[in-house]
N, CA, C and O atoms as a GROMACS GRO file, in nm:
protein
  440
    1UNK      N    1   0.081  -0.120   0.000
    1UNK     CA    2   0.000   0.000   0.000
    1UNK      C    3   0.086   0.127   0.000
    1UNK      O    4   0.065   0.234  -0.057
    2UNK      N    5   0.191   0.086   0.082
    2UNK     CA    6   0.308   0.277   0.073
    2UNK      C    7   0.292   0.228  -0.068
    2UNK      O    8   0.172   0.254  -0.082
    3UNK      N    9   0.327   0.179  -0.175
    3UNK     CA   10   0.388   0.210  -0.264
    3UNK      C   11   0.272   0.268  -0.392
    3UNK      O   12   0.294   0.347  -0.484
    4UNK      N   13   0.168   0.208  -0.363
    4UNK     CA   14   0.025   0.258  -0.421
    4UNK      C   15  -0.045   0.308  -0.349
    4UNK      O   16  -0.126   0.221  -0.316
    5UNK      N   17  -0.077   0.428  -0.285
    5UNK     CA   18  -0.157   0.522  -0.174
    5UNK      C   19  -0.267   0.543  -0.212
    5UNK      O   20  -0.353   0.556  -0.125
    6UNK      N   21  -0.307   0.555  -0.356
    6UNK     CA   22  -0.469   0.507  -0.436
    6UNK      C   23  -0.551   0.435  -0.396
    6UNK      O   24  -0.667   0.469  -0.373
    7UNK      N   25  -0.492   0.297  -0.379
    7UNK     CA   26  -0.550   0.193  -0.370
    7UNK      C   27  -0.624   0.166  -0.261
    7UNK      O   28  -0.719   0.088  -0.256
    8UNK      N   29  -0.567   0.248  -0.152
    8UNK     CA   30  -0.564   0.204  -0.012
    8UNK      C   31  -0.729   0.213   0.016
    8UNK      O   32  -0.740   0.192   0.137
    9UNK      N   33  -0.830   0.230  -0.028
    9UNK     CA   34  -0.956   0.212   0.028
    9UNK      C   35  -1.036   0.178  -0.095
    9UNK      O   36  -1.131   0.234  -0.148
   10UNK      N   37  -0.951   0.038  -0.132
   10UNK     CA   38  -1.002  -0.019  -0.261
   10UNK      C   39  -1.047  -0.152  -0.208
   10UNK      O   40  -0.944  -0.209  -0.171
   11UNK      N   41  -1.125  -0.210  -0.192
   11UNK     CA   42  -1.140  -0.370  -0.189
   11UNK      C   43  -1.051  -0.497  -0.277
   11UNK      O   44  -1.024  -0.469  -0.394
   12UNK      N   45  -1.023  -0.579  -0.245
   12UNK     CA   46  -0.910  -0.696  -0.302
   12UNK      C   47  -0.995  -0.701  -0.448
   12UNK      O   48  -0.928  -0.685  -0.549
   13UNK      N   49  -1.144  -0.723  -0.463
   13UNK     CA   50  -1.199  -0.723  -0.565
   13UNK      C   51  -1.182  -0.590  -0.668
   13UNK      O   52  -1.188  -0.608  -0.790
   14UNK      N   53  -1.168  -0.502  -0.629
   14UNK     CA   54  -1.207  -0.360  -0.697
   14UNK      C   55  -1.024  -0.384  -0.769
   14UNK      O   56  -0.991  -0.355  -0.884
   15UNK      N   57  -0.936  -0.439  -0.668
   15UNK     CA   58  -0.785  -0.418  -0.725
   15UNK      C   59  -0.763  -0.503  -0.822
   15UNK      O   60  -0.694  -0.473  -0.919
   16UNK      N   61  -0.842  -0.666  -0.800
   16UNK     CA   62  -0.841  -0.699  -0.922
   16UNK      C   63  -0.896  -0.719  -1.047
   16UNK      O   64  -0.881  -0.800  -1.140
   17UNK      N   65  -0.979  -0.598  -1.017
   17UNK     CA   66  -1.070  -0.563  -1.166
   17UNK      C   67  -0.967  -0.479  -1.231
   17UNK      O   68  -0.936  -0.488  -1.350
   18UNK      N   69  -0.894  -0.361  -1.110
   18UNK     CA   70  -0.804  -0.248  -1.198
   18UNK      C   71  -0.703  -0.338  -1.307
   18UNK      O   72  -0.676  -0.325  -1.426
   19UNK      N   73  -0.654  -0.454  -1.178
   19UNK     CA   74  -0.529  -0.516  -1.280
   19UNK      C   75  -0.591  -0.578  -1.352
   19UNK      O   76  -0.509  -0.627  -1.429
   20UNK      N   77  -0.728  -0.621  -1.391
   20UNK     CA   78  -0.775  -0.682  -1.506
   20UNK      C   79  -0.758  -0.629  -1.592
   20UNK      O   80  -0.731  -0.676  -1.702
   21UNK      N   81  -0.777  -0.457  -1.547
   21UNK     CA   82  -0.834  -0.380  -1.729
   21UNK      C   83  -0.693  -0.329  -1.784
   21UNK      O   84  -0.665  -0.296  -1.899
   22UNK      N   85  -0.593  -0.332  -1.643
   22UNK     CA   86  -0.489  -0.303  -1.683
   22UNK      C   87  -0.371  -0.394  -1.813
   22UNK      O   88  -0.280  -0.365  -1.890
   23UNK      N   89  -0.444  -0.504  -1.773
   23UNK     CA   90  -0.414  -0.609  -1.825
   23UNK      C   91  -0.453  -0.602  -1.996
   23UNK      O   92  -0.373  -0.597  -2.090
   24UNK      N   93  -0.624  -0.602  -2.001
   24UNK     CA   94  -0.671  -0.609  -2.106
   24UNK      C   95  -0.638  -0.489  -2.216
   24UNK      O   96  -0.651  -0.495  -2.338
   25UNK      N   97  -0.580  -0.354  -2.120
   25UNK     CA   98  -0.504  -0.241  -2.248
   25UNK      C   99  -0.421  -0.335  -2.272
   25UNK      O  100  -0.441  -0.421  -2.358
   26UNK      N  101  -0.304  -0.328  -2.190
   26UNK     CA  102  -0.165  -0.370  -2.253
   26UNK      C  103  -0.155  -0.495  -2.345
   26UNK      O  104  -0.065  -0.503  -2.428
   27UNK      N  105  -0.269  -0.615  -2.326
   27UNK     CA  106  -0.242  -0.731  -2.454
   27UNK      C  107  -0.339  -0.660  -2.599
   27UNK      O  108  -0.326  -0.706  -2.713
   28UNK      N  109  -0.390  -0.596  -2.581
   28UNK     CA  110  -0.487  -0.501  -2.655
   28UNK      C  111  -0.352  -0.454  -2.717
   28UNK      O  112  -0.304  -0.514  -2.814
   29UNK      N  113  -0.282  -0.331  -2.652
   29UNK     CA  114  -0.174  -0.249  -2.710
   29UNK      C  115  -0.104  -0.381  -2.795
   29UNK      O  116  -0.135  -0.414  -2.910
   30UNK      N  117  -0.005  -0.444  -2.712
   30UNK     CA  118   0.092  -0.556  -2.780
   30UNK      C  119   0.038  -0.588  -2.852
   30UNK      O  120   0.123  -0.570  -2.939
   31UNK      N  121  -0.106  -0.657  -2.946
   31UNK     CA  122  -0.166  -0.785  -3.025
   31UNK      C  123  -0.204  -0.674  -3.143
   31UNK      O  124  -0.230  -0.717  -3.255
   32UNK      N  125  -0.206  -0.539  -3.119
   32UNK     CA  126  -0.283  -0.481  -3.250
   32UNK      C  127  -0.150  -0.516  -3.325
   32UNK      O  128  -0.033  -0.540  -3.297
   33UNK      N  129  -0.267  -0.503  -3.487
   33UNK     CA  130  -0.196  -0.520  -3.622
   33UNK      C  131  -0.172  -0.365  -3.676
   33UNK      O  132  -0.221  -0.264  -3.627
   34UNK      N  133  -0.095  -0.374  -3.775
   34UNK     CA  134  -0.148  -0.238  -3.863
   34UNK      C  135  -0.030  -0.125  -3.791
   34UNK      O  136   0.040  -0.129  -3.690
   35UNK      N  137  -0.052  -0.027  -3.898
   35UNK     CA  138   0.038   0.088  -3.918
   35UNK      C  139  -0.003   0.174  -3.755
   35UNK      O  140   0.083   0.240  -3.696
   36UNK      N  141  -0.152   0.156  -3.700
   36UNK     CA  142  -0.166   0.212  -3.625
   36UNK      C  143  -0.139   0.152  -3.438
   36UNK      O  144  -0.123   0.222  -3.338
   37UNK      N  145  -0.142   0.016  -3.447
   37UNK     CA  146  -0.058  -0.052  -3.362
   37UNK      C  147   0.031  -0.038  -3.365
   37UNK      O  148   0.072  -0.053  -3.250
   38UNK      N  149   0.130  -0.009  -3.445
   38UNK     CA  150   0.276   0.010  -3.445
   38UNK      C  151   0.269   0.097  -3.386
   38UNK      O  152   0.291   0.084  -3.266
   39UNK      N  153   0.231   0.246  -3.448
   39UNK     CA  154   0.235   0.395  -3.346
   39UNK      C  155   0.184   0.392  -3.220
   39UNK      O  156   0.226   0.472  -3.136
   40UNK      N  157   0.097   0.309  -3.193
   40UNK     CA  158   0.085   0.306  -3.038
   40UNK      C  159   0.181   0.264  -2.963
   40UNK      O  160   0.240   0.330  -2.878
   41UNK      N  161   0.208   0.098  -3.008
   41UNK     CA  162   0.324   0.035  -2.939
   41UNK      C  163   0.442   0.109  -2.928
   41UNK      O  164   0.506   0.088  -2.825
   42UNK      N  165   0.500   0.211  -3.028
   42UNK     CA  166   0.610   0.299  -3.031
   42UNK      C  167   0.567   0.403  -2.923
   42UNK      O  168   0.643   0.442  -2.834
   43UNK      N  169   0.449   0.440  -2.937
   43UNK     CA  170   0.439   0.638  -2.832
   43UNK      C  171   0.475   0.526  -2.692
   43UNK      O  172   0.581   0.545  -2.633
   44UNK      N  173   0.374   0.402  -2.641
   44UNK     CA  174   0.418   0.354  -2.542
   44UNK      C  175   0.538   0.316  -2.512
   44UNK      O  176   0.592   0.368  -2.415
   45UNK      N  177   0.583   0.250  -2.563
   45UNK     CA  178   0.763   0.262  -2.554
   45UNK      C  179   0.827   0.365  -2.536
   45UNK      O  180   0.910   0.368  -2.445
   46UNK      N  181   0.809   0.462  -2.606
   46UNK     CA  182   0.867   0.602  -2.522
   46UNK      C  183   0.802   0.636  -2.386
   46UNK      O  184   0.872   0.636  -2.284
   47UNK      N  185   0.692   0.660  -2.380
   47UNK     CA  186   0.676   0.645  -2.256
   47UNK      C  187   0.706   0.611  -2.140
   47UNK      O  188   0.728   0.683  -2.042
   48UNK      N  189   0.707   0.453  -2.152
   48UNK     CA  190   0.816   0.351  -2.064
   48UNK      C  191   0.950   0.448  -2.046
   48UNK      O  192   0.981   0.520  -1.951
   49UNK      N  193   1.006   0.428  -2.150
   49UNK     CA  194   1.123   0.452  -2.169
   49UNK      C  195   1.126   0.597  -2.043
   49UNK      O  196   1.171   0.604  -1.928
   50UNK      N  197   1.079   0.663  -2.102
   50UNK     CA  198   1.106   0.823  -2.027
   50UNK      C  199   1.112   0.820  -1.836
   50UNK      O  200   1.178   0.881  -1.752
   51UNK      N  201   1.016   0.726  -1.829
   51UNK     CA  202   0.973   0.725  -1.668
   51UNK      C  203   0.920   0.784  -1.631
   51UNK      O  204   0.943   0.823  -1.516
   52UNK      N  205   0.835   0.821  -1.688
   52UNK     CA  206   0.718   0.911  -1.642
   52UNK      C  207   0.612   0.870  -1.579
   52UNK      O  208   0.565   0.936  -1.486
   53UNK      N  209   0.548   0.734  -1.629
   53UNK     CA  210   0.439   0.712  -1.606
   53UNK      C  211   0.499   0.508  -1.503
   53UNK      O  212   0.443   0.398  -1.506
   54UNK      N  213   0.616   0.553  -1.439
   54UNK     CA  214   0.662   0.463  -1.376
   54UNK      C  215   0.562   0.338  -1.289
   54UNK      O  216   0.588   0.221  -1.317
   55UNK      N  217   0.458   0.364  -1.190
   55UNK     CA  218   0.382   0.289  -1.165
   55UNK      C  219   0.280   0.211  -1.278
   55UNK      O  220   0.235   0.097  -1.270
   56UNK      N  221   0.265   0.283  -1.356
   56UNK     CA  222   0.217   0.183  -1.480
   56UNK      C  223   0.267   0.099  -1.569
   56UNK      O  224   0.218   0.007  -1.634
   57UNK      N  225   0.375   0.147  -1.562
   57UNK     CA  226   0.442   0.002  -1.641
   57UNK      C  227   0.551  -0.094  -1.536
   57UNK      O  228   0.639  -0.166  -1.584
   58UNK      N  229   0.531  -0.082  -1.420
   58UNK     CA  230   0.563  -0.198  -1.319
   58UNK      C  231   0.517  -0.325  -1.305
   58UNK      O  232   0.586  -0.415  -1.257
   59UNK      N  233   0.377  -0.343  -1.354
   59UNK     CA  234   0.345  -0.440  -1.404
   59UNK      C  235   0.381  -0.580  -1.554
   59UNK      O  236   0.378  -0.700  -1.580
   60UNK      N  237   0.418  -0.421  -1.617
   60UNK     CA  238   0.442  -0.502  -1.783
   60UNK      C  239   0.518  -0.592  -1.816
   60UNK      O  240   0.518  -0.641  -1.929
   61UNK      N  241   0.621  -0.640  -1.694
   61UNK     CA  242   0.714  -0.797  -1.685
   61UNK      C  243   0.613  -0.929  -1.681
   61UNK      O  244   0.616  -1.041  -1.731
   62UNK      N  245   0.528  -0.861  -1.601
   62UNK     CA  246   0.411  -0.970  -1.550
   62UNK      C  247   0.309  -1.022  -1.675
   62UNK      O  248   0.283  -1.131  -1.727
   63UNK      N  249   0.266  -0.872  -1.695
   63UNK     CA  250   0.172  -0.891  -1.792
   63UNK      C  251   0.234  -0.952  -1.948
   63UNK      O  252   0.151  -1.018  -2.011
   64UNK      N  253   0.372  -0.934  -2.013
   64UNK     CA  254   0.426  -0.973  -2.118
   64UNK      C  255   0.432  -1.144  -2.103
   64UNK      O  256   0.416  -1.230  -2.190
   65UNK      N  257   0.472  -1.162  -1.906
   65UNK     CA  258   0.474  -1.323  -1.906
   65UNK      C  259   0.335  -1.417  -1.922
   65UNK      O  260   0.333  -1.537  -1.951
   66UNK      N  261   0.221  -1.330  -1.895
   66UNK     CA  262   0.052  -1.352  -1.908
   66UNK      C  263   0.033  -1.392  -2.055
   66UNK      O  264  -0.012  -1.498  -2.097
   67UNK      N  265   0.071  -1.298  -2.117
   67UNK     CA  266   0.045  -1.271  -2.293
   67UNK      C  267   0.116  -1.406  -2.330
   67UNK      O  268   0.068  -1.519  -2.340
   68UNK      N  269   0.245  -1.363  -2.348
   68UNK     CA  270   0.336  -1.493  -2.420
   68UNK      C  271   0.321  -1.600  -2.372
   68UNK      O  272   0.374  -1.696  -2.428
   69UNK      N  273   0.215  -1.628  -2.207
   69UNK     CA  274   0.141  -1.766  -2.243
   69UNK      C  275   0.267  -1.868  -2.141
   69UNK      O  276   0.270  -1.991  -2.138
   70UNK      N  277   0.357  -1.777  -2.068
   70UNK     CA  278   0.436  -1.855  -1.996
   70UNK      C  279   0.366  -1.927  -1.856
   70UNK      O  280   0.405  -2.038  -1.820
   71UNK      N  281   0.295  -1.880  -1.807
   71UNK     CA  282   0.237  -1.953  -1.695
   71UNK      C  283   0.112  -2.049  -1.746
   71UNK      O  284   0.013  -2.078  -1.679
   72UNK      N  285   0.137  -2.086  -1.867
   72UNK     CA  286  -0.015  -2.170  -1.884
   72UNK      C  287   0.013  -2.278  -1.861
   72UNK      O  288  -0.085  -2.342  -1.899
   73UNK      N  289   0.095  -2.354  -1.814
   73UNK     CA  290   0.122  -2.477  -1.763
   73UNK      C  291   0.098  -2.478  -1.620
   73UNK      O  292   0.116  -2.585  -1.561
   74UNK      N  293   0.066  -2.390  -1.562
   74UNK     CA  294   0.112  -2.384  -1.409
   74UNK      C  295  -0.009  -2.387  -1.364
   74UNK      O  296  -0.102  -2.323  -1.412
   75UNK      N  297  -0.017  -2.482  -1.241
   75UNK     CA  298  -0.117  -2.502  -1.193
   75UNK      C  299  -0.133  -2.412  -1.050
   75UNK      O  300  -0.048  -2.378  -0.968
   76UNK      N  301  -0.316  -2.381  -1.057
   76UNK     CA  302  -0.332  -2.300  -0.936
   76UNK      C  303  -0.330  -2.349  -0.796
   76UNK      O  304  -0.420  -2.431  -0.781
   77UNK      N  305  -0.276  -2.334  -0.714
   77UNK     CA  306  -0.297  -2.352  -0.538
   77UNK      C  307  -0.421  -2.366  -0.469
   77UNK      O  308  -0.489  -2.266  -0.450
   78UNK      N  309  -0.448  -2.445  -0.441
   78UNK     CA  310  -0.577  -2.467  -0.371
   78UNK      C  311  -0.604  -2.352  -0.297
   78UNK      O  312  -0.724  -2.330  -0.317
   79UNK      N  313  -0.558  -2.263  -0.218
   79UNK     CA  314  -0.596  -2.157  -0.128
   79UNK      C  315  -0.609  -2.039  -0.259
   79UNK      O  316  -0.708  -1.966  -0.259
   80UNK      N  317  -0.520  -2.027  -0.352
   80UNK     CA  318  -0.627  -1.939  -0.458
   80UNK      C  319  -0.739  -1.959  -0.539
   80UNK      O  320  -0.828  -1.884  -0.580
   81UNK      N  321  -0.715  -2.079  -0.553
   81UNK     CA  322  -0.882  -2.159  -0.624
   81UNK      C  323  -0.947  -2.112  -0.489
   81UNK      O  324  -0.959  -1.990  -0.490
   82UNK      N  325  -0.976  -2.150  -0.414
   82UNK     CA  326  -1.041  -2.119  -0.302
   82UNK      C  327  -1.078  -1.994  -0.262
   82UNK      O  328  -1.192  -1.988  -0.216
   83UNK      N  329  -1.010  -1.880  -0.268
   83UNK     CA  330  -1.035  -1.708  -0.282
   83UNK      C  331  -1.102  -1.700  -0.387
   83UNK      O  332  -1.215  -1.668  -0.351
   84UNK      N  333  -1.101  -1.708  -0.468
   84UNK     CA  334  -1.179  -1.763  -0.634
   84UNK      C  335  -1.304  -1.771  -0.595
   84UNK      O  336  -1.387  -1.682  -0.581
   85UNK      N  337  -1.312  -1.922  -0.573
   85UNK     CA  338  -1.446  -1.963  -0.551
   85UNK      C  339  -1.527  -1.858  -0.465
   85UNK      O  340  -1.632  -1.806  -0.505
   86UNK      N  341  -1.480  -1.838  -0.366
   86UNK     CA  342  -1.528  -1.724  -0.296
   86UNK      C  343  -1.546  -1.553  -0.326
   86UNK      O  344  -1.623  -1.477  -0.268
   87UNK      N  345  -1.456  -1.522  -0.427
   87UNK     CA  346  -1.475  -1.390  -0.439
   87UNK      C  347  -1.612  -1.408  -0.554
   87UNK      O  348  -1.707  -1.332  -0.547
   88UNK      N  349  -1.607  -1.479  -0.620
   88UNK     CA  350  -1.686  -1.507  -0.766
   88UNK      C  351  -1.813  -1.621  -0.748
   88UNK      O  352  -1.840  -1.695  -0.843
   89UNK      N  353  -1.878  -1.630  -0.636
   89UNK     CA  354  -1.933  -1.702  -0.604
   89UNK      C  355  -2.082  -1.737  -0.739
   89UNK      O  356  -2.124  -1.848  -0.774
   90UNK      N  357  -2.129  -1.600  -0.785
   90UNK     CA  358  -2.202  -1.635  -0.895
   90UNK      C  359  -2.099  -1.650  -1.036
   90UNK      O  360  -2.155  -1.578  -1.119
   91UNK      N  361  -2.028  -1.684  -1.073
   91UNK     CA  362  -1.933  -1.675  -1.182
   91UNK      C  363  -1.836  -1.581  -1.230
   91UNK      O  364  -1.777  -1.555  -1.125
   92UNK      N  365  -1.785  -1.518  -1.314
   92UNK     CA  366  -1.741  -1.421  -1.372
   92UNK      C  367  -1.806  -1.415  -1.500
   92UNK      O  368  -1.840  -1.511  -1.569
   93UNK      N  369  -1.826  -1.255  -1.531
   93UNK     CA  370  -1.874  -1.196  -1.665
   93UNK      C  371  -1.754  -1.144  -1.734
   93UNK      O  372  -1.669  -1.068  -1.685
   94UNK      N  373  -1.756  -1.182  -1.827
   94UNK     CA  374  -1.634  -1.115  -1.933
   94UNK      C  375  -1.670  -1.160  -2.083
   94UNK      O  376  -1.733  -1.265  -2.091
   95UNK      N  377  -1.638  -1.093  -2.208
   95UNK     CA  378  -1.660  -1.088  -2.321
   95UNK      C  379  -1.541  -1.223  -2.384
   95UNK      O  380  -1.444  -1.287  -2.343
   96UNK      N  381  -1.614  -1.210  -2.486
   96UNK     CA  382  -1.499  -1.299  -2.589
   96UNK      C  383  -1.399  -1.265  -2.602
   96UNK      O  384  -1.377  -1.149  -2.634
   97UNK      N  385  -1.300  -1.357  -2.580
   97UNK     CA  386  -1.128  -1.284  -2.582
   97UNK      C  387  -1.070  -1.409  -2.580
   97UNK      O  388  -1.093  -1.507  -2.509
   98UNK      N  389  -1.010  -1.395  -2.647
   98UNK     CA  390  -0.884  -1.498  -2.692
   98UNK      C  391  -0.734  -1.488  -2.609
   98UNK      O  392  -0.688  -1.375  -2.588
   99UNK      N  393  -0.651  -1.621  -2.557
   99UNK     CA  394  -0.540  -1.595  -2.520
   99UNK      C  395  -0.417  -1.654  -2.569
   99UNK      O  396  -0.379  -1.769  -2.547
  100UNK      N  397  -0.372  -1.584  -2.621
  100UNK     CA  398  -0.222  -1.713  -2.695
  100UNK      C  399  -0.159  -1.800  -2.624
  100UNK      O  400  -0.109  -1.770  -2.515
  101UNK      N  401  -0.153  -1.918  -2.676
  101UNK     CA  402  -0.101  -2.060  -2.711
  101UNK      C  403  -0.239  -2.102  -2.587
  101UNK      O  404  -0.204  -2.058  -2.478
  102UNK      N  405  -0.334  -2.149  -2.579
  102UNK     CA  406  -0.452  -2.102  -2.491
  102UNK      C  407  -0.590  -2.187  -2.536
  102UNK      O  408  -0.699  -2.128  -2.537
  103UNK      N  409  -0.584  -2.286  -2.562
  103UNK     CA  410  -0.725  -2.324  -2.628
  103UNK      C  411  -0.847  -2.298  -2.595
  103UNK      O  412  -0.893  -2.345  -2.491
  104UNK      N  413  -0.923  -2.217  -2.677
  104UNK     CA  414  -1.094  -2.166  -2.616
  104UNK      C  415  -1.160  -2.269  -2.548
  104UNK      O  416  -1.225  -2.245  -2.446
  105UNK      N  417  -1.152  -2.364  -2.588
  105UNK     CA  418  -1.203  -2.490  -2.482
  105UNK      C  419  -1.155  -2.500  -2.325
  105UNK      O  420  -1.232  -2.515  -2.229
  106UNK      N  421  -1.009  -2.488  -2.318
  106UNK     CA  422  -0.928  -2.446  -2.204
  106UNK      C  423  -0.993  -2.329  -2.146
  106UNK      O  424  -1.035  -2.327  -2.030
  107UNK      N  425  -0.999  -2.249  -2.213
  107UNK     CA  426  -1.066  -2.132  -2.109
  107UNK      C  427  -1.178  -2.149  -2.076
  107UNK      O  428  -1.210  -2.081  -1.978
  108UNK      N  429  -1.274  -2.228  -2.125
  108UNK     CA  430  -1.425  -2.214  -2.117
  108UNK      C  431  -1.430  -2.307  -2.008
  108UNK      O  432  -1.542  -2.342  -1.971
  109UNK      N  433  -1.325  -2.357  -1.945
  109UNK     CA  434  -1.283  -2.473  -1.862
  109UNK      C  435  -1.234  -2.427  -1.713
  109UNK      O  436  -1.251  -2.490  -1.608
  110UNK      N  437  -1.167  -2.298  -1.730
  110UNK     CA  438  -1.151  -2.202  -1.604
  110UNK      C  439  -1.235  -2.134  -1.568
  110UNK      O  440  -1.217  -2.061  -1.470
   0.00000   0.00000   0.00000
């Protein structure tokens, strides 16, 4: 919490909606095609780069290892399945979205 003073009268749920959407820009940013994904992915890179906007891209080690699909082998801990079950007791709502190397069946499975 010192290090995020925002947050501090946020609920565990409310924080992980932020890092959800935080989430869903940045594979959004990385996955676009086109002349105009490029210019984004570039202004953001400067960005980064500059340090300006330092608490926001503290995450983006995490989130690049999310994207490229490195933790999809890894299995969850019973005490977070368990916070799970409990925070989400009627399900989760979320739209169609795809995740690389990720089978839609697999997800429709989490």
């Amino acid at each position: 919490m010192k290090a995020h003073p925002e947050l501090k009268n946020k609920s565990y749920k409310q924080i992980e909606e932020l890092l959800a959407e935080d989430f869903r820009e940045y594979a959004e940013l990385r996955n676009s095609k086109g002349v105009v994904g490029f210019l984004k992915r570039a202004f953001d890179n400067i960005k980064r780069f500059s340090g300006l906007f330092r608490n926001k891209y503290a995450m983006y080690d995490v989130f690049r290892n999310i994207n490229d699909g490195k933790y999809r082998l890894q299995q969850i801990d019973k005490e977070s399945l368990q916070q799970f079950k409990v925070a989400y007791k009627n399900g989760v709502n979320s739209k169609s979205f795809y995740v690389s190397n990720i089978a839609p069946e697999r997800l429709n499975d989490l």
